[in-house]
MIMI-33262 format. One record per residue: residue in three letters; residue number from 1; y, z, x of N, C-alpha, C, O in turn. Coordinates in pm, whole numbers, always signed. Each point is the difference from the previous one (the first is absolute). Example, Ala and Ser with C-alpha at 12.3 -4.5 7.8 and 13.67 -1.06 7.14 Angstrom:
R    r    k    n.py    n.pz    n.px   ca.py   ca.pz   ca.px    c.py    c.pz    c.px    o.py    o.pz    o.px
R  ALA    1    -569    +780   +1319    +119      +0     -89    +120      +0     +90      -2     +66    +104
R  SER    2    +107    -138    -139    +119      +6     +82    +109     +73     -77    +111     +17     +51
This chain:
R    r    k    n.py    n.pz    n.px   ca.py   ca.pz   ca.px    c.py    c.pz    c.px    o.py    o.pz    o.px
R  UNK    1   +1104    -901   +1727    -133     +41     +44    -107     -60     -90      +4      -5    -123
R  UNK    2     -87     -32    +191    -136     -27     -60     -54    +107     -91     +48     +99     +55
R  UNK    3    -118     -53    -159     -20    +118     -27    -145     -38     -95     -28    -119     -15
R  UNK    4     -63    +230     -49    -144     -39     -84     +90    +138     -58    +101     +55     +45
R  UNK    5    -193     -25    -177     -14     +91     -90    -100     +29     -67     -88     -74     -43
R  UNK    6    +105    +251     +28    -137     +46     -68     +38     -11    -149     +58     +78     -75
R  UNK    7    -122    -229     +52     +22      +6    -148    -119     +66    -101    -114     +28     +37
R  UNK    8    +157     -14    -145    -109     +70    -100     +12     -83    -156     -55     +28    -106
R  UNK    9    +164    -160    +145     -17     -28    -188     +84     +93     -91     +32     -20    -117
R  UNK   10      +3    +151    +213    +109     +63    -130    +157     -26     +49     +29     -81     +88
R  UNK   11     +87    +177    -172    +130      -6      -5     +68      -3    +168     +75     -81     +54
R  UNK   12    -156    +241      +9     +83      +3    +113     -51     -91    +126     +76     -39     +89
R  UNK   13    -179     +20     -93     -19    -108    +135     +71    -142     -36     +34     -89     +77
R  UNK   14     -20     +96    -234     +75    -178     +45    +155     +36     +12     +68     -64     +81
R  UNK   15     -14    +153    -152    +104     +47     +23     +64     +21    +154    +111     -36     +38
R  UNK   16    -236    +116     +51     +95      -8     +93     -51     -91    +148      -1     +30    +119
R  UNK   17     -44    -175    -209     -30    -102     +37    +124     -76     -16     +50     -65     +92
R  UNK   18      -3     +73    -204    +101     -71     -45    +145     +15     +74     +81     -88     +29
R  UNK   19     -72    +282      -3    +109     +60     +87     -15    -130    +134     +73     -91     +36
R  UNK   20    -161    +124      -7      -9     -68    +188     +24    -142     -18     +70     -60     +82
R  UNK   21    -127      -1    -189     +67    -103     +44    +130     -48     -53     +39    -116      +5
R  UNK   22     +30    +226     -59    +108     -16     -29     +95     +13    +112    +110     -55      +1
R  UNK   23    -155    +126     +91     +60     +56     +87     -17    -112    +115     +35     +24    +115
R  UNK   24     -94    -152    -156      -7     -90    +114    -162     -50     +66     -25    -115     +33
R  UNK   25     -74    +232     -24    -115     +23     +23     -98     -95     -37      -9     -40    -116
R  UNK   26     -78      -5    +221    -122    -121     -66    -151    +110     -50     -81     +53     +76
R  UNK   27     +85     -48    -210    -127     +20     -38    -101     -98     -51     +23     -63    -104
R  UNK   28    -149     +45    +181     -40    -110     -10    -155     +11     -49     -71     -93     -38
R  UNK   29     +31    +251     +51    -108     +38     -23     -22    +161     -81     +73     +95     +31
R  UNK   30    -185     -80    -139      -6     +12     -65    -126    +125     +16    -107     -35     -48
R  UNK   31    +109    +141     +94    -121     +76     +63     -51     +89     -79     +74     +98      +2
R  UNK   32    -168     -80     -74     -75     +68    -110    -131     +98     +24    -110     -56      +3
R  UNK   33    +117    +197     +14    -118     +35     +62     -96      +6    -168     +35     +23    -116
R  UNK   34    -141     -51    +170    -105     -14    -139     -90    +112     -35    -121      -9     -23
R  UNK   35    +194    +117     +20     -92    +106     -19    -112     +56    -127     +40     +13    -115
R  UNK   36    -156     +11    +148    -130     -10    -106     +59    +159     -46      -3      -7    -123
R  UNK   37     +39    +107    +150     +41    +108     -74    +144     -50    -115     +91     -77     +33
R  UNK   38    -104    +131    -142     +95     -53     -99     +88     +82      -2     +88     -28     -82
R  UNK   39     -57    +196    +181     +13     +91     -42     +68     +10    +175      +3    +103     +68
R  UNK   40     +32    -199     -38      +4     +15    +178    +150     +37     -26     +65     -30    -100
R  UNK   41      -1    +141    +270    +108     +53     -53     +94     -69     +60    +115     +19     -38
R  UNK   42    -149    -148    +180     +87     -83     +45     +18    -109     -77    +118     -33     +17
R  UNK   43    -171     -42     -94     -19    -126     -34      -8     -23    -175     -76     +61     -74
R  UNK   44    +150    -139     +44     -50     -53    -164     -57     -68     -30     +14    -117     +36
R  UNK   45    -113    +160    -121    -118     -89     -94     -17     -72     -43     -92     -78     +26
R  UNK   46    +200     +66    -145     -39     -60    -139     +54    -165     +47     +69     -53     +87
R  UNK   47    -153     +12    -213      +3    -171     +73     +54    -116    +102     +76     -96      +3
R  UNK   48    -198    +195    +104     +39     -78    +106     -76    -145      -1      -9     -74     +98
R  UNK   49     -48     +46    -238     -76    -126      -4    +132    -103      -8      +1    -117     +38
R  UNK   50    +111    +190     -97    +117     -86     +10     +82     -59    +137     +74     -98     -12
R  UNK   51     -93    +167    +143     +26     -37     +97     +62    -128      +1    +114     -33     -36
R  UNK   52    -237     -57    +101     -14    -173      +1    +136     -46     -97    +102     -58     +38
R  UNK   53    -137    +106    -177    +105     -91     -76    +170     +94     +42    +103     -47     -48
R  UNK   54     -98    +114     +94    +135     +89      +3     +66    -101    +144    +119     -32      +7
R  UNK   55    -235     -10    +108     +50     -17     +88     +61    -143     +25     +94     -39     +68
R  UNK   56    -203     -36    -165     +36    -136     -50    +149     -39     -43     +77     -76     +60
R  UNK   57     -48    +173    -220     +97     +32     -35    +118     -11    +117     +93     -81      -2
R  UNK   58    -120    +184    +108    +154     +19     +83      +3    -139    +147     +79     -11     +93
R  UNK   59    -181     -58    -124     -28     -69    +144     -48     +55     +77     -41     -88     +76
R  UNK   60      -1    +226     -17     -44     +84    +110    -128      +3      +5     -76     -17     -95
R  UNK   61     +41     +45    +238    -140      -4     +65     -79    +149     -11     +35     +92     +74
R  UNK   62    -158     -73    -184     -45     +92     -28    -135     +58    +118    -101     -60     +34
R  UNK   63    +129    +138     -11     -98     +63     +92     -45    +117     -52     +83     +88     -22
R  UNK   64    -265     -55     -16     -53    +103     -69     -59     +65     +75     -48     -70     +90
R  UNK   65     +19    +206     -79     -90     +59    +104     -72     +93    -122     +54     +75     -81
R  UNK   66    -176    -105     +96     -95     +81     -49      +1    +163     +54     +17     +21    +120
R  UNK   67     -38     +99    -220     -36     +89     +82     -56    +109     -99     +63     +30    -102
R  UNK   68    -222     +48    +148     -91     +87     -76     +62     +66     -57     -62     +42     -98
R  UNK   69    +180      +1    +106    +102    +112     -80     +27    +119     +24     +55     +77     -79
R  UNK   70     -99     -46    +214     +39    +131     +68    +179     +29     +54     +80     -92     +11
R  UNK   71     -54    +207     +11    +126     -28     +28     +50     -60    +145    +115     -40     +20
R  UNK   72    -228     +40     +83     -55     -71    +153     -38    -134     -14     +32     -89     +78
R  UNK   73     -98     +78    -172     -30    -167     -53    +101     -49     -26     +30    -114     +35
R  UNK   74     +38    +187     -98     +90     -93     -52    +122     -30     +77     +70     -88     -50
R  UNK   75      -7    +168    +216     +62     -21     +57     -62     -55    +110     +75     -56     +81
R  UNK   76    -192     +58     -59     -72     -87     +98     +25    -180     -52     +34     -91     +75
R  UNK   77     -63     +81    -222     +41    -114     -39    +128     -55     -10     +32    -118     -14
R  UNK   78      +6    +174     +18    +190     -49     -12     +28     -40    +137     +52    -110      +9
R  UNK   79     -86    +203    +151      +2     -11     +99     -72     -99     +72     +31     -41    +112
R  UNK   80    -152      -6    -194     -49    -153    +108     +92    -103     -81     +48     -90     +69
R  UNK   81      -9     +89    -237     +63    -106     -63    +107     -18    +109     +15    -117     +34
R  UNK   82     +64    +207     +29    +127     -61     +33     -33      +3    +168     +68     -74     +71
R  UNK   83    -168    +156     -13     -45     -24    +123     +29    -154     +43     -84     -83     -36
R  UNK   84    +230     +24    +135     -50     -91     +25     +77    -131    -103      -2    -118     +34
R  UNK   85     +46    +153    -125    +133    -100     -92    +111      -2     +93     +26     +92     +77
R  UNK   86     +41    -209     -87    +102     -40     +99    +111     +59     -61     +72     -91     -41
R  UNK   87      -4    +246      +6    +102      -5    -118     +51    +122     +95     -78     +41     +86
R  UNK   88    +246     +36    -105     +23     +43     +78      +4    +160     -78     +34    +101     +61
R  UNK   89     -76    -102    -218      +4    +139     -43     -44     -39    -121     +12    -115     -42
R  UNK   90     -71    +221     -25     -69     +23    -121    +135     +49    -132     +98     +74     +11
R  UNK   91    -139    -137    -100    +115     +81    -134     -90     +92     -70    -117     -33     -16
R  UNK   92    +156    +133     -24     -82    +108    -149     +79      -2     -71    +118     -12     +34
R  UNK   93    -173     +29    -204     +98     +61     -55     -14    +197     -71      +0     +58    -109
R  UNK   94     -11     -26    +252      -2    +131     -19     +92     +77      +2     +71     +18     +99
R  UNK   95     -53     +55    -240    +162     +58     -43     -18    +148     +26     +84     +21     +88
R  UNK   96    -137     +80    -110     -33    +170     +48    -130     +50     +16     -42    +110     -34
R  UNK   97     -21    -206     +94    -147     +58     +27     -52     +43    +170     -87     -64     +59
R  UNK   98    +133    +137     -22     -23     +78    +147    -117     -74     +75      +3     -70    +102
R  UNK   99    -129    +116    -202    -102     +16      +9     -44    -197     +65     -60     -50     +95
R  UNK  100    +142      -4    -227     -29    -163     +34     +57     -56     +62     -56    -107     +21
R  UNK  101    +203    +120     +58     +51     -78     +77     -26     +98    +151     +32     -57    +104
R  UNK  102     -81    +183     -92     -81     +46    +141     -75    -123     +20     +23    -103     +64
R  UNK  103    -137    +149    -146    -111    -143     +27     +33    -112     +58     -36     -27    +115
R  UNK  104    +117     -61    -199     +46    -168      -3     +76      -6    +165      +1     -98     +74
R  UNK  105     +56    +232     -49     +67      +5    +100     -44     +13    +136     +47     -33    +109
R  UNK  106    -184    +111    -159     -68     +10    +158     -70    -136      +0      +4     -53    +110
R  UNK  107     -67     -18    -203     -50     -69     +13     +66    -150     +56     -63     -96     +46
R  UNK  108    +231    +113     -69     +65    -113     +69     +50      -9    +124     +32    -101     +61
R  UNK  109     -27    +248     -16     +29     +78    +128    -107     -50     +94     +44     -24    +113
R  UNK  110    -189      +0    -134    -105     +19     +82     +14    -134     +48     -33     -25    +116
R  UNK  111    +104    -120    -236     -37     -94     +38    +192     -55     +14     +61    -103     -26
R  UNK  112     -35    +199     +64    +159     -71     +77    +103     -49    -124    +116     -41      +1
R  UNK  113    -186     +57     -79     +99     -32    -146     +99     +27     -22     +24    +101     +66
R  UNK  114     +99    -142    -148     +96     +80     -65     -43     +45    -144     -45     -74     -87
R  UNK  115     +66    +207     +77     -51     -27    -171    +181     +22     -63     +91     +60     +58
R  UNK  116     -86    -136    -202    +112      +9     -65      +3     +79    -107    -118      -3     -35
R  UNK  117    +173     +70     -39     -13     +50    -115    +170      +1     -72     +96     +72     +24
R  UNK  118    -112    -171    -106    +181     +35     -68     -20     +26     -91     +86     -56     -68
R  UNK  119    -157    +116      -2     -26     +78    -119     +19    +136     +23     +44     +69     -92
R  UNK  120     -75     -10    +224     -35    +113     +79    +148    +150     -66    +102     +40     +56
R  UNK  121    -149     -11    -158     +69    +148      -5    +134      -4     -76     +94     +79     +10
R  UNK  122    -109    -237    -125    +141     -34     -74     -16    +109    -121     -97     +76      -4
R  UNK  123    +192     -75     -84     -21     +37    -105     -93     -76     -76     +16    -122      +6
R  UNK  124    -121    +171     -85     -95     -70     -49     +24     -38    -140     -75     -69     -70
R  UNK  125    +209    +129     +29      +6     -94    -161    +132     -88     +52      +7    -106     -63
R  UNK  126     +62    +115    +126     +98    -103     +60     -93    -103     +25     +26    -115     -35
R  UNK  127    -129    +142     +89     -72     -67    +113    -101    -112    -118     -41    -104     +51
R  UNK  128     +11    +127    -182     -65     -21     -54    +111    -130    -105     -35    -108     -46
R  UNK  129    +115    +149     +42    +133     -84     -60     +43     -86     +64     +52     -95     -60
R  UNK  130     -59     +97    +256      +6    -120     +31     -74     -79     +39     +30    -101     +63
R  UNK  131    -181    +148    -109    -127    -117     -14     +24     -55    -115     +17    -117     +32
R  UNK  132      -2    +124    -159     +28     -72     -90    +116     -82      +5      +0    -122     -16
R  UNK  133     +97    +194     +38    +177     -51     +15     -39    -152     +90     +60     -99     -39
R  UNK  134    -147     +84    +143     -37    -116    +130     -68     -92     -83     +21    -121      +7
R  UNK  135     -94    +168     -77    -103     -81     -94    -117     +23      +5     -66    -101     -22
R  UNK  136      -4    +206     +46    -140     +41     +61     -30     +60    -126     +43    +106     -47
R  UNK  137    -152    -219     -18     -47     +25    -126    -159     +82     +10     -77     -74     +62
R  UNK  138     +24    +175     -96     -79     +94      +2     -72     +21    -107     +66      -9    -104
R  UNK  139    -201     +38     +88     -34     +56    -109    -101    +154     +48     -45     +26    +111
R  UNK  140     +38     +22    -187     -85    +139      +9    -142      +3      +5     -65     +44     -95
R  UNK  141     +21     -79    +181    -152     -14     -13    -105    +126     +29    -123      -3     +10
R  UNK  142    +199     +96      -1     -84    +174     +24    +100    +122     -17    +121     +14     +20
R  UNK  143    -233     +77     -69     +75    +100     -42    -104    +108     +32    -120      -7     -27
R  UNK  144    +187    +111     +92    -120    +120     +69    +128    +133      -2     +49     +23    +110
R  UNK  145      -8     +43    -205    +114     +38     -46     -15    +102    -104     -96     -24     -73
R  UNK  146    +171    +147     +39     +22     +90    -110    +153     -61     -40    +101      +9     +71
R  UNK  147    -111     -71    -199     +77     -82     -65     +32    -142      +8    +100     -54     -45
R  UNK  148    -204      -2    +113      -8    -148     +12    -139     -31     -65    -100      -6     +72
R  UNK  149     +92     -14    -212     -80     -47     -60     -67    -150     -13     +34     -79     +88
R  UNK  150    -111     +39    -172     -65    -138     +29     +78    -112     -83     -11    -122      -6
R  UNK  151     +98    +218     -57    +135    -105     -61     +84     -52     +99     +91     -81     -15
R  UNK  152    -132    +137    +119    +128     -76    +164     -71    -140     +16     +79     -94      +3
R  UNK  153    -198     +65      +7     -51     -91     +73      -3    -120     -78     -66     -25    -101
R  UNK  154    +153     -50    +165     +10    -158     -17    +166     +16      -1     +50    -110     +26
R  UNK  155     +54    +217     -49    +135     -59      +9     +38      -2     +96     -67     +24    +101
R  UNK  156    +176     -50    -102     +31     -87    +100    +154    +123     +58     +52     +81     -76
R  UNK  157     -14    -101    +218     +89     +87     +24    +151     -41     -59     +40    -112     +32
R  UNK  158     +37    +183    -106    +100     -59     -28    +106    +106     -28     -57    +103     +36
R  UNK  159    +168     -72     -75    +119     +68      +9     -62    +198     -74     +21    +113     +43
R  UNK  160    -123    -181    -202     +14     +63     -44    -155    +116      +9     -33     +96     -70
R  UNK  161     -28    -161    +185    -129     +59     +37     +27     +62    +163     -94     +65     +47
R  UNK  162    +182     -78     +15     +63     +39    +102    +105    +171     -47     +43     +94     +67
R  UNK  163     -41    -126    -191    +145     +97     -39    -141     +75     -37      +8     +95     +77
R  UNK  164    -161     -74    -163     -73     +29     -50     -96     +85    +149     -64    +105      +0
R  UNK  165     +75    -148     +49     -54     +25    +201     +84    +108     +35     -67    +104      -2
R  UNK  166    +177     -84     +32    +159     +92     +16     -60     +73    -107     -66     +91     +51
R  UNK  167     +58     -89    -154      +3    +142     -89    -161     +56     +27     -20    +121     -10
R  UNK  168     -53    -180     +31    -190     +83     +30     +48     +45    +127     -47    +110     +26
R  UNK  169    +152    -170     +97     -41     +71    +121     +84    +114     -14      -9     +90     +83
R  UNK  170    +114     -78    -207     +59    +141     -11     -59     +58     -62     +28    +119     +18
R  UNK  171    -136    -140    -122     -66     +33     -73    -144    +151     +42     -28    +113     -41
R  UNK  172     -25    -220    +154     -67     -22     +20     -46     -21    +142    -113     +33     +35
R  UNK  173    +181     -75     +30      -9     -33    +201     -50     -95      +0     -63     -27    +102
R  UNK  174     +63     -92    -234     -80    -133     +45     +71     -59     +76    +118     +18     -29
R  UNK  175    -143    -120    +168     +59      -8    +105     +23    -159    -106     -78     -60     -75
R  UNK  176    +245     +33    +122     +36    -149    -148     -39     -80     +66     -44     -89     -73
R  UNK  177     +29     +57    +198     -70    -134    +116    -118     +11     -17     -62    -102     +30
R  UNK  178     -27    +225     -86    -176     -18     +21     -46     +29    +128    -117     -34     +19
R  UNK  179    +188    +101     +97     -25     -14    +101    -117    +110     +31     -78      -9     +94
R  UNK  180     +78    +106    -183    -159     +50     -21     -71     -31     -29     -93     +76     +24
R  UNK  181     +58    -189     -90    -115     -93     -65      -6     +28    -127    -105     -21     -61
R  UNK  182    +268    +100     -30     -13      +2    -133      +4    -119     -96     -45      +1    -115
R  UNK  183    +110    -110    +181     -59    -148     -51      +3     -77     +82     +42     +50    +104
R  UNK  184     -80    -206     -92     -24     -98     +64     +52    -105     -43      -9      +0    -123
R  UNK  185     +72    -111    +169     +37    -127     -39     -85     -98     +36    -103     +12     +64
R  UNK  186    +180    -169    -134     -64     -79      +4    +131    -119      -9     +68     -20    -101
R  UNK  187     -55     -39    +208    +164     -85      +6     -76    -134     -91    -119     -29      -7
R  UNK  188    +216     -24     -47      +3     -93    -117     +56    -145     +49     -31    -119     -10
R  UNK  189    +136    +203     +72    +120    -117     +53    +103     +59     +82     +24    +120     -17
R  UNK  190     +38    -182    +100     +76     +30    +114    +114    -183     +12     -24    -118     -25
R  UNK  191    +160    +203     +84     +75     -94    +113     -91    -109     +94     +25    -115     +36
R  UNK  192    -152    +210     -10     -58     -94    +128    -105    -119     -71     -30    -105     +58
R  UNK  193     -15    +139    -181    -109     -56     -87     +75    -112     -63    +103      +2     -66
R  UNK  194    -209    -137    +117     +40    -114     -47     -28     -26    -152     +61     -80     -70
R  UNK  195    -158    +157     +32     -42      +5    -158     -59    +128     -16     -24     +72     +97
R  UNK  196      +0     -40    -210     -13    +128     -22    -141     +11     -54     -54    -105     -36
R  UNK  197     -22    +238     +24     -92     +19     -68     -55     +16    -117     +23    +110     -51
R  UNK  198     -92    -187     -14     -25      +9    -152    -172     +23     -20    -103     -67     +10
R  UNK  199    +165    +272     -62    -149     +10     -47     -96     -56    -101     +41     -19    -115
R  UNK  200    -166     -11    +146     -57     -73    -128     -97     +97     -70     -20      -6    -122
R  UNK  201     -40     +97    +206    -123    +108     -53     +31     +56     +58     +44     -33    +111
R  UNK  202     -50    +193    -172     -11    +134     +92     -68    +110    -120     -39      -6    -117
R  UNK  203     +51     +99    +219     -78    +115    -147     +78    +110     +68     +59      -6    +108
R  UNK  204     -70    +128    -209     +51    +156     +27    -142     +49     +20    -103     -19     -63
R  UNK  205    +140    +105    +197    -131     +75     +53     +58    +170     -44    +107     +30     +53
R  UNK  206    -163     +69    -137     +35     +77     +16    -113     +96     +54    -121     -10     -17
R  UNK  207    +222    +145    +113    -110     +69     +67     +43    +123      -1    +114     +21     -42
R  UNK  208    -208    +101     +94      -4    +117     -19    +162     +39     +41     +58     +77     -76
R  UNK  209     +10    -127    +188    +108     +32     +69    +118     -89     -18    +103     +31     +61
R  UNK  210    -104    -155    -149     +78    -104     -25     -48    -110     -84     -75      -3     -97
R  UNK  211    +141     -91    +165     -86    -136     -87    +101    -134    +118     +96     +10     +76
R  UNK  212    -197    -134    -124     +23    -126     +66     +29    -120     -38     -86     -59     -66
R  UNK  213    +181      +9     +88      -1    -148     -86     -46     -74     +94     +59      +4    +108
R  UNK  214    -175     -88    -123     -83     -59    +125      +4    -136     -39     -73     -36     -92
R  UNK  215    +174     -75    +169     +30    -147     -20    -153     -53     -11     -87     +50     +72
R  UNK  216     +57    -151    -164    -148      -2     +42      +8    -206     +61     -58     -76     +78
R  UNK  217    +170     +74    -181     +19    -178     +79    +145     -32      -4     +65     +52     -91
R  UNK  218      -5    -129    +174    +147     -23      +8     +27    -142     +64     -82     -53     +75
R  UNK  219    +204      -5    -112     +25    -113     +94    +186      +4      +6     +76     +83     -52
R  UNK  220     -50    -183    +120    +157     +32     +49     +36    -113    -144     -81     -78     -49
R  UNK  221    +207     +97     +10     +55     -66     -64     -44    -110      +1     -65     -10    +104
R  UNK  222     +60    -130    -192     +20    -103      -5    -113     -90     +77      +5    -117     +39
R  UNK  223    -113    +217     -32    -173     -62     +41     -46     -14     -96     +43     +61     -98
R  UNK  224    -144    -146     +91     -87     -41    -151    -128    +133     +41      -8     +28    +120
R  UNK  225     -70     +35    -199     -64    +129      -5    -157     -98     +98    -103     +61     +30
């Protein structure tokens, strides 16, 4: 099947970008809603200035839809982006969020879509072991959390920050995928990425409710700056 995806630049949309086309699947496009709320409860934020270079990176065709940041805006925008793409179903990588794959769902329903989800309801620290285990390199770029401090932001996901995730959500109910918006990623490198990303500037944003590591310039491996 032909297929697009709601990508966001973090772990699980390339992840289960990566599922589909493992599974045979042409993903060929790259669908990003651009929402002006930072705080929106469908969509992720944080440096979506990175887009362009993420899509470069994998070869894929990036498509952005602007939208005011309402939670109607912002599915009104997702719905003209794919209004009308020649593809025979949409991918998410939405792992236990009701609330977000209703949405994604009516919204693919209206326009004859398939929507996919293989992330959809795994174990989420299994699930988190075989994004790394594939090669889906991550870093932490938000934290909105009781016990996810501003010491998270900039590492990167790996065996022993996954095992650190598992003990806050027993701890604590921090969901270890983030699928509440207790953190956010930022993919580095992937199977599908012809070169990888190398940050050059960024800063720590810290805020009343978290903090941000905000890329401020980047280029893919092996570009002159």
């Amino acid at each position: 099947m032909r297929l697009s995806v709601l990508f966001s630049g973090g772990k699980d949309s390339t992840y289960a970008m990566y599922l589909m086309e493992q599974q045979g699947h042409q993903v060929d496009t790259l669908v990003s809603v651009i929402s002006a709320d930072k705080d929106s409860w469908l969509f992720h934020t944080p440096n979506l200035n990175l887009l362009p270079l993420q899509a470069m990176a994998m070869q894929k065709r990036l498509l952005r839809a602007p939208s005011q940041g309402s939670e109607e805006g912002d599915l009104q925008a997702l719905r003209q982006a794919l209004c009308g793409m020649d593809v025979d179903g949409v991918v998410t990588g939405a792992i236990a969020s009701d609330y977000q794959w209703d949405r994604m769902n009516g919204v693919c329903e209206s326009l004859g879509l398939r929507l996919f989800s293989p992330l959809w309801r795994k174990d989420q620290g299994m699930l988190l072991r075989d994004m790394v285990d594939a090669g889906i390199e991550a870093m932490i770029v938000n934290v909105s959390a009781e016990g996810l401090g501003n010491e998270w932001l900039g590492r990167m996901l790996d065996a022993e920050v996954i095992e650190s995730l598992e003990m806050l959500s027993a701890s604590r109910g921090v969901n270890p995928s983030g699928e509440g918006g207790e953190y956010e990623t930022l993919v580095i490198d992937s199977p599908m990425h012809d070169s990888c990303l190398e940050i050059l500037d960024a800063e720590r944003e810290i805020t009343r409710d978290g903090g941000r590591f905000t890329v401020k310039k980047a280029r893919l491996k092996g570009e002159e700056e």
